[in-house]
C-alpha positions in Angstrom: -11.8 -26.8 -18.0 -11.7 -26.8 -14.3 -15.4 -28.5 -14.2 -14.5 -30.9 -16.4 -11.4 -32.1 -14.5 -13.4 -32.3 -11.1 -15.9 -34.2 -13.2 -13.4 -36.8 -14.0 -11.7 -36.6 -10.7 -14.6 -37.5 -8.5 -15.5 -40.6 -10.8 -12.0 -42.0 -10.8 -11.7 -41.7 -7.1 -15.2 -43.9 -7.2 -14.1 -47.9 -7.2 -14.7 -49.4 -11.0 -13.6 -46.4 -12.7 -9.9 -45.9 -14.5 -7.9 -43.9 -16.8 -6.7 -44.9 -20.3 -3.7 -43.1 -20.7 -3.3 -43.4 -24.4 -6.9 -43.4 -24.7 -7.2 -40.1 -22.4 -10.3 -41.3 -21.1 -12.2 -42.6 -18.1 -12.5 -46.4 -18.2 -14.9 -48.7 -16.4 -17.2 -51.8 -17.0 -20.6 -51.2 -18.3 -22.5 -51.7 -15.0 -20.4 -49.1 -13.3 -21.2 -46.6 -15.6 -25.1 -47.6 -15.1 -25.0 -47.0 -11.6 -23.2 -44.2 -11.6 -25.1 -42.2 -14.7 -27.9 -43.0 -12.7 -26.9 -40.8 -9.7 -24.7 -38.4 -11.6 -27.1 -37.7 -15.0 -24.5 -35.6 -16.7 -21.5 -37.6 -16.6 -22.9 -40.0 -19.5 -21.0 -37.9 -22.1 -17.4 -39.4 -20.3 -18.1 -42.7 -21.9 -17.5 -41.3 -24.9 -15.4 -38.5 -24.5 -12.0 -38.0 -23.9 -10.3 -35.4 -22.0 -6.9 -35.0 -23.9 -4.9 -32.9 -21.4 -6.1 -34.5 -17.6 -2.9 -35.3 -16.5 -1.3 -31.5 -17.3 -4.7 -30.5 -15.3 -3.9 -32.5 -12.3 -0.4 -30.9 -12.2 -2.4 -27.1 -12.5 -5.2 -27.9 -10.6 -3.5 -30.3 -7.9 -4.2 -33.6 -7.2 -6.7 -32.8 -4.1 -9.2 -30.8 -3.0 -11.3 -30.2 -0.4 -14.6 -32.9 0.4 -17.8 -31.6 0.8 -17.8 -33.4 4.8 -14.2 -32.1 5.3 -14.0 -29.0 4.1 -13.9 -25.6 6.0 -15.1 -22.0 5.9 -12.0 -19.3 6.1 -14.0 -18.3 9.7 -14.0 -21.9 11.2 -10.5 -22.2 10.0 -9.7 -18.8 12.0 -11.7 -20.5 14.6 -9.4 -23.5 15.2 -6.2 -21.7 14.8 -7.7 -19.4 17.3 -8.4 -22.5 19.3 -5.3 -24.4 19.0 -3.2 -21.0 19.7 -5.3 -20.6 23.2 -4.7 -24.4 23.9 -1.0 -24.1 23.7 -1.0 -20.7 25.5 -2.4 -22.5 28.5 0.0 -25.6 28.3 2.7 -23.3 28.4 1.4 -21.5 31.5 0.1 -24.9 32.8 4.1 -26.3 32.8 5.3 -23.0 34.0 3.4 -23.3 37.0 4.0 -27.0 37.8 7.7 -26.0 37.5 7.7 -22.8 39.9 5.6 -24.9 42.5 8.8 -27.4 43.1 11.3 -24.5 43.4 8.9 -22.4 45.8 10.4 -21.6 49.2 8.1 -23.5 51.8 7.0 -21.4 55.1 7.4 -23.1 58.6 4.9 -21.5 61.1 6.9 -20.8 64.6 5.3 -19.9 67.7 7.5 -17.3 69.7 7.4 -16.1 73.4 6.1 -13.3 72.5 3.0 -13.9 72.3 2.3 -12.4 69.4 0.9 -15.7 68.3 2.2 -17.8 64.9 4.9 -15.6 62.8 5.8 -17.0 59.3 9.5 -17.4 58.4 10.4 -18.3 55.1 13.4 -21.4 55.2 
């Protein structure tokens, strides 16, 4: 049933195609179908054919799925999490260090009589 539905899915989300509600089936003007038949062989039977329970599918099987060009693997998903977890790690250190570097105490370098040379005294 599944097949079927993505079937359908992918030719109304291609421009000419509809749905006939009362009909339950795929609509579209004859040179539509020509040009798409010709490139997808198998969907010739939906000319004819009605798929009775399409809208009950798209509640079960959800109105989207992934796009062959947009889709990802579990491991490049892990990937970018990974990614986007290390990224925000180092913002957070980044703005902790920009904020300790304006409250640091600043060193004056003295010279004494001594002679012991330059000693460091924190102000």
């Amino acid at each position: 049933m599944k097949k079927e539905w993505v079937i359908v899915q992918d030719m109304l989300k291609t421009s000419g195609f509809g749905y006939d509600k009362e009909r339950n089936c795929v609509t579209a003007e004859t040179p539509v179908w020509e040009v798409y038949i010709k490139s997808h062989p198998t969907a010739d039977k939906w000319k004819r054919k009605s798929l009775s329970h399409y809208e009950e599918m798209c509640v079960i099987f959800g109105n989207d799925r992934a796009q062959g060009n947009r889709s990802k693997s579990v491991v490049e998903m892990e990937e970018e999490a990974n990614r986007e977890e290390l990224e925000d790690q180092m913002d957070d250190e980044f703005d902790d260090f920009s904020h300790n570097e304006g409250t640091n105490a600043s060193v004056q370098v003295e010279e004494t009589s001594s002679g012991r040379g330059n000693v460091g005294r924190i102000v």
